[in-house]
C-alpha positions as CSV (number, residue, x, y, z in Angstrom):
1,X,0.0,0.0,0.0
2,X,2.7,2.4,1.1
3,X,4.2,1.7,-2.8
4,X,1.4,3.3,-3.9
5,X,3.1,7.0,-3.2
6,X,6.1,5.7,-5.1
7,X,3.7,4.9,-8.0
8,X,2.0,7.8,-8.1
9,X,5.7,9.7,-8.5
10,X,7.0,7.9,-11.2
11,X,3.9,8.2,-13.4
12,X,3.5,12.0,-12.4
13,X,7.2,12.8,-13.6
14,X,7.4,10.1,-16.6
15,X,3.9,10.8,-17.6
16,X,4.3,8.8,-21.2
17,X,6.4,6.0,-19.8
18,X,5.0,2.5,-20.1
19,X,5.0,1.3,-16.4
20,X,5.0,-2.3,-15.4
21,X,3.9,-3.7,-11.7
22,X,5.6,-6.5,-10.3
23,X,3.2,-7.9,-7.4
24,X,3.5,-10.5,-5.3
25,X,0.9,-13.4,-6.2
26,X,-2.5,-12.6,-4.4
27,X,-2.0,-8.8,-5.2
28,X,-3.0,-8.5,-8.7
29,X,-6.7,-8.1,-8.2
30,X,-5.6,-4.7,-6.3
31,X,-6.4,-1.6,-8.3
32,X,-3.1,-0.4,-8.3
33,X,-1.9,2.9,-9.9
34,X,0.1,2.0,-13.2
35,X,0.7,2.4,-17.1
36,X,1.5,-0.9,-18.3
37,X,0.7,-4.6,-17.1
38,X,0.5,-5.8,-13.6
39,X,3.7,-9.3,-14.0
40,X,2.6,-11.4,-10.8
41,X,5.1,-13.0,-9.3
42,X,4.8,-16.7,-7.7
43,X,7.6,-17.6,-5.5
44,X,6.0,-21.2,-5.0
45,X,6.0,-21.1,-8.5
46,X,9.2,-19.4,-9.7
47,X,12.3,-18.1,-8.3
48,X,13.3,-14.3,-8.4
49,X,16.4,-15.2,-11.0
50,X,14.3,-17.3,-13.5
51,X,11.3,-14.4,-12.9
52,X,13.9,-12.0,-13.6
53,X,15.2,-13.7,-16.4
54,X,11.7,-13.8,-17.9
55,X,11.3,-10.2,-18.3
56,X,14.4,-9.6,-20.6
57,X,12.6,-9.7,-23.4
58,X,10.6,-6.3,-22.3
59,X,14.3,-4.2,-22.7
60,X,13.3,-2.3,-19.7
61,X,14.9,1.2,-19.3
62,X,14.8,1.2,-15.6
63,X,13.9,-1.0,-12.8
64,X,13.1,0.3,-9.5
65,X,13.5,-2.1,-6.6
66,X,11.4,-1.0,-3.4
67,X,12.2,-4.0,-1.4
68,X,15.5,-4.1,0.6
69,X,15.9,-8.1,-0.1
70,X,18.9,-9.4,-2.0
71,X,16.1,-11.6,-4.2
72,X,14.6,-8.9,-5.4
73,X,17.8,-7.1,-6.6
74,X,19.0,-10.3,-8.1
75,X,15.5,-10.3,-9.9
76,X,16.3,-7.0,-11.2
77,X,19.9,-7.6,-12.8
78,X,18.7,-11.1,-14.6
79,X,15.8,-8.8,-16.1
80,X,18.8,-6.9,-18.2
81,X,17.5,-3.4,-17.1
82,X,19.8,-0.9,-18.1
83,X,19.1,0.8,-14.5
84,X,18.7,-0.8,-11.4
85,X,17.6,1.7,-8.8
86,X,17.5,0.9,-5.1
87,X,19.6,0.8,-1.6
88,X,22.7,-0.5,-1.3
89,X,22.8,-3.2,1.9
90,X,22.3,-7.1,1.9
91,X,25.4,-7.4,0.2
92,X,23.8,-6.7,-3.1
93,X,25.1,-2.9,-4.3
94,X,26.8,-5.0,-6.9
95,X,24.0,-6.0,-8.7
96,X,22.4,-2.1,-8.6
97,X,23.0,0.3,-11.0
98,X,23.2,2.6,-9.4
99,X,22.9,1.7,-5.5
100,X,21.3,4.6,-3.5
101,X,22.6,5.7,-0.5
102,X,20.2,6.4,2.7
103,X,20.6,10.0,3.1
104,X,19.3,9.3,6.6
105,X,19.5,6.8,9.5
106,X,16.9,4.1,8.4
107,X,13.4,4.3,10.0
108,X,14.3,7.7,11.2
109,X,11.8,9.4,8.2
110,X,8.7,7.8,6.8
111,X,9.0,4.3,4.5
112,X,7.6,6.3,2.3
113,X,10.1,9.2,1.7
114,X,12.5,5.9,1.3
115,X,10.7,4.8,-1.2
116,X,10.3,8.5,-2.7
117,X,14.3,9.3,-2.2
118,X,14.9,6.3,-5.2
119,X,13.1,8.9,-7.5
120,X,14.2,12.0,-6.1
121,X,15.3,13.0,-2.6
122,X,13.2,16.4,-2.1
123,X,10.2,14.3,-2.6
124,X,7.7,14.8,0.0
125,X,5.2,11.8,1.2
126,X,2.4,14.6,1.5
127,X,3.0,15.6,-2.1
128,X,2.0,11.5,-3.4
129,X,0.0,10.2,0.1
130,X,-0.8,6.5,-0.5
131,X,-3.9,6.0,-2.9
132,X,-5.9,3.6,-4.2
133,X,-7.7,4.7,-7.7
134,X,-11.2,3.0,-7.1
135,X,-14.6,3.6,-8.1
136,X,-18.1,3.4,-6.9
137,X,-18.9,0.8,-9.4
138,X,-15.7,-1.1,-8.2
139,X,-16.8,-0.6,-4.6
140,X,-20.6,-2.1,-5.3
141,X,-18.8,-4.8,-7.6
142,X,-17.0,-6.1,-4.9
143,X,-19.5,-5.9,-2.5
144,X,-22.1,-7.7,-4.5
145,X,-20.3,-10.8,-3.7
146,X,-20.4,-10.5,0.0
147,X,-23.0,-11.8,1.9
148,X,-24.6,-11.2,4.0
149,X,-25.2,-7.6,3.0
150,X,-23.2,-5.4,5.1
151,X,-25.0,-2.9,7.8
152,X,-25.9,0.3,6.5
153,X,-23.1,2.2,8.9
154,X,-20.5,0.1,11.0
155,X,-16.9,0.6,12.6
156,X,-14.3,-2.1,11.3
157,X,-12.5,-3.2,13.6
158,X,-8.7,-5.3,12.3
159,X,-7.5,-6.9,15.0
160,X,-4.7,-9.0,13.6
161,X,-1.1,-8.1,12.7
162,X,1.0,-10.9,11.0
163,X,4.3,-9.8,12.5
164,X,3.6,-10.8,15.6
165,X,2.0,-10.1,19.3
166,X,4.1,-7.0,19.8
167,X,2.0,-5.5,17.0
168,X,-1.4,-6.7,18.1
169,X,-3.2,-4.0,20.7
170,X,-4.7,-6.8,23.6
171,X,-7.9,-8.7,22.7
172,X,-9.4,-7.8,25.6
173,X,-8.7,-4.3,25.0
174,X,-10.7,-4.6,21.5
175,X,-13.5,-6.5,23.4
176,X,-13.5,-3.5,25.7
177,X,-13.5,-1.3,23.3
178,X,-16.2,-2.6,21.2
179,X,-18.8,-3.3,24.1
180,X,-18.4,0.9,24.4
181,X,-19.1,1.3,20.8
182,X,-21.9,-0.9,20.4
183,X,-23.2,1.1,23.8
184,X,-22.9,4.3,21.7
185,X,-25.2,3.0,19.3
186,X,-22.7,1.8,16.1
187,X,-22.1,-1.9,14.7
188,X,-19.3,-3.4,14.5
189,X,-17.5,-5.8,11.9
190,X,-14.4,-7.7,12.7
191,X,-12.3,-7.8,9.7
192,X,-9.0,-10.3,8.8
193,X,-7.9,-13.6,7.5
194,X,-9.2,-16.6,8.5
195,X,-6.5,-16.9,11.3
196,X,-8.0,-14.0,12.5
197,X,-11.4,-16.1,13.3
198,X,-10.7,-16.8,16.8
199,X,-9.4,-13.9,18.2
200,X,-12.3,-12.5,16.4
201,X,-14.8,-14.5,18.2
202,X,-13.6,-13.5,21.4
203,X,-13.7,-9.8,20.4
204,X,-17.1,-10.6,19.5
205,X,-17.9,-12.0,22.9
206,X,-21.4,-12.6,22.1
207,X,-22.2,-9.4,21.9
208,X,-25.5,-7.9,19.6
209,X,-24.5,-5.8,16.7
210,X,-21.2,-7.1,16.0
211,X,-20.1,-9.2,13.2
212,X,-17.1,-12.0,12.9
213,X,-16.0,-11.6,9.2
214,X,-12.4,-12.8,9.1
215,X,-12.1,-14.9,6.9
216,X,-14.9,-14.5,4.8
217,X,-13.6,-12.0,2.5
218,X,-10.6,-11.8,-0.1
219,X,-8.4,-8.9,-0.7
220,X,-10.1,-6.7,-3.0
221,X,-13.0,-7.2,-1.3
222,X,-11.8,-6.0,2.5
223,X,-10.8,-3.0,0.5
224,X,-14.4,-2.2,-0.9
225,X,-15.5,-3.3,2.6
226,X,-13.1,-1.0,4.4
227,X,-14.4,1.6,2.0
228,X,-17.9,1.3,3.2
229,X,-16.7,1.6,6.6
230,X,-17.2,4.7,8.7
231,X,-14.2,4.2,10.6
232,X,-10.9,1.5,10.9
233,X,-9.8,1.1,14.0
234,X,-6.7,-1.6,13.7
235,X,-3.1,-2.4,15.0
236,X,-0.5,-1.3,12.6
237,X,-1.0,-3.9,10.1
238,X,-2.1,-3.9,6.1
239,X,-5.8,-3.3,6.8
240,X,-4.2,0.0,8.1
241,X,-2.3,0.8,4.8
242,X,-5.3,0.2,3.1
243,X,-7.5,2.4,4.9
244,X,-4.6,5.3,4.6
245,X,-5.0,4.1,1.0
246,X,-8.7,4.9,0.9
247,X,-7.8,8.1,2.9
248,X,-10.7,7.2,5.2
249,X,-11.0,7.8,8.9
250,X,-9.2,5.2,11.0
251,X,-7.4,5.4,14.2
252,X,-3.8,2.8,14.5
253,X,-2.3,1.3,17.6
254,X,0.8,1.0,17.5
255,X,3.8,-0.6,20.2
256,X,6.9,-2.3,19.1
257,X,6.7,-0.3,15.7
258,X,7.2,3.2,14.4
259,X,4.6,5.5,13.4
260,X,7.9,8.1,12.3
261,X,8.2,4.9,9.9
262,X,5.4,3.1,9.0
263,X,2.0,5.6,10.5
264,X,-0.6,6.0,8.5
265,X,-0.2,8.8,6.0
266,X,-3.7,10.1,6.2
267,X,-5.3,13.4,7.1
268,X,-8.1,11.3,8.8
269,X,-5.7,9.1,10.8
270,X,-5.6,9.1,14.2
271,X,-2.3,7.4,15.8
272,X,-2.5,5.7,19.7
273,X,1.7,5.7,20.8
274,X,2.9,5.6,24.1
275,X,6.8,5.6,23.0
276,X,8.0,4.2,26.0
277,X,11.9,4.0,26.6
278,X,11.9,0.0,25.2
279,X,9.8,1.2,21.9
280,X,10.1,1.0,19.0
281,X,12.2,-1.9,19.4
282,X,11.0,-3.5,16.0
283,X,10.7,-7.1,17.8
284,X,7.8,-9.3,17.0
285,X,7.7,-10.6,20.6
286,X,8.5,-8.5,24.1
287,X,11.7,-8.7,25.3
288,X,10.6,-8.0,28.7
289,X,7.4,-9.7,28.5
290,X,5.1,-7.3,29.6
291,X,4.0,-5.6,26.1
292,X,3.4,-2.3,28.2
293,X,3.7,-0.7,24.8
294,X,0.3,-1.5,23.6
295,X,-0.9,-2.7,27.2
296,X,-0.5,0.8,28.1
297,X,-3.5,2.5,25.6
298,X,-6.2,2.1,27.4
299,X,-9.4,1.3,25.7
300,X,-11.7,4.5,26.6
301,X,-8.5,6.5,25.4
302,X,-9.0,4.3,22.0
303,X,-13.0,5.1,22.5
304,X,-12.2,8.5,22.7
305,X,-10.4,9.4,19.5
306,X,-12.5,6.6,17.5
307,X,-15.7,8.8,18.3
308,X,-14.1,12.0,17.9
309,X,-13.3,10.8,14.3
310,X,-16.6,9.3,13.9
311,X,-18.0,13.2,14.6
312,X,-15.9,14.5,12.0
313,X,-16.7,11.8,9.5
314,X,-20.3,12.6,9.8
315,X,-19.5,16.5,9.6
316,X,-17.7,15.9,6.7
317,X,-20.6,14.1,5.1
């Protein structure tokens, strides 16, 4: 999602360039910004020197590499591009042409401004905030395929985070959380994967007015379903980076991560960071044991900014 800025650069200053995608496989149903073809990329299927090798055929000018992984730099030489744009590190400088050079300490400044600083350093994030070029008809023809229908109004709530517990805000913060909401009159659906389905069903907590859905949706359709939604609350995990995508209101939790690195660019985001002394420590599991980083956001503080953003939501409407 946070790629999306980068895209949104390169097509702004190259604005008759043909511009390929390469995605990850599960990605190319996104509606990503580009001017070319969306080249998915299988790694169960293929390995980044035989992908790479693939593409030489396409005599590519340049090939930016967003990813700090030696793979994908090694993808990038076999594909014969006569530039090879990206960070220097992993041992793999060799095989850019040329190899960038931070101009700051890493995950000091925004992902984002990384990403930016491949195309030009003075490149702001607020000049190219993440977007996600989607339409109404897009929206219902996702949505079409969900059922049940979705409530009219509802708060989504994202508990999950992939990386690990030192990303995930405490379940029985959420189920705090939610009871309040539901008090204040607004349903609720639980959004993730399907390993999301159990701590979803404790959220839940047999409460009235709030849904389970993890699980039950793919990923262009959580987007059109995070588009309907009048508010995301989540830990700092994709569902976040889409949301900032969608530029919709959503507040983030965040503990052993950065929001100086990875927040949600978005005028209607609302960040919850206690930056204790031990945080960001970038761990996917507490050192210490106690997760006070997340621990530590309370949920009526979390209750407070998500109905604050749920006023201004409606004002804006």
């Amino acid at each position: 999602m946070m790629s999306t800025s980068f895209l949104q650069a390169v097509l702004h200053y190259y604005p008759t360039a043909h511009v390929d995608l390469i995605v990850k496989a599960g990605l190319e149903a996104l509606p990503l910004p580009h001017r070319g073809e969306v080249l998915v990329f299988d790694r169960q299927q293929n390995s980044p020197g035989k992908f790479g090798a693939s593409l030489r055929s396409r005599r590519y000018d340049r090939f930016y590499i967003l990813p700090p992984s030696f793979s994908s730099a090694w993808m990038a030489f076999r594909s014969g591009a006569v530039e090879r744009i990206g960070y220097g590190g992993n041992a793999r400088s060799w095989l850019l042409k040329p190899a960038r050079q931070y101009s700051h300490v890493p995950r000091t400044q925004h992902l984002i401004s990384e990403y930016l600083g491949l195309l030009e350093e003075t490149l702001s994030p607020r000049e190219f905030p993440p977007y996600l070029p989607i339409t109404e008809e897009w929206i219902e023809g996702q949505l079409s395929a969900i059922s049940p229908a979705l409530p009219k109004s509802f708060v989504a709530i994202a508990a999950g985070a992939i990386y690990g517990p030192a990303k995930q805000w405490p379940t029985e913060h959420y189920q705090t959380l939610v009871k309040q909401l539901v008090q204040a009159g607004h349903s609720i659906v639980i959004v993730g994967t399907a390993a999301d389905r159990k701590a979803g069903d404790q959220i839940l907590n047999g409460e009235t007015g709030v849904e389970n859905r993890c699980g039950q949706t793919n990923l262009p359709q959580l987007v059109a379903l995070l588009a309907r939604a009048s508010l995301l609350i989540s830990n700092d995990s994709g569902s976040m980076h889409m949301m900032a995508g969608l530029q919709r209101p959503q507040v983030a939790v965040f503990g052993s991560t950065s929001p100086v690195w990875t927040g949600p660019l978005n005028g209607k985001a609302t960040v919850m960071y206690k930056q204790l002394e031990c945080s960001p420590c970038f761990q996917r599991t507490c050192r210490f044991g106690h997760y006070n980083c997340l621990r530590n956001i309370n949920p009526d503080e979390v209750k407070a900014a998500a109905l604050k953003a749920l006023a201004g939501s409606l004002g804006d409407g």
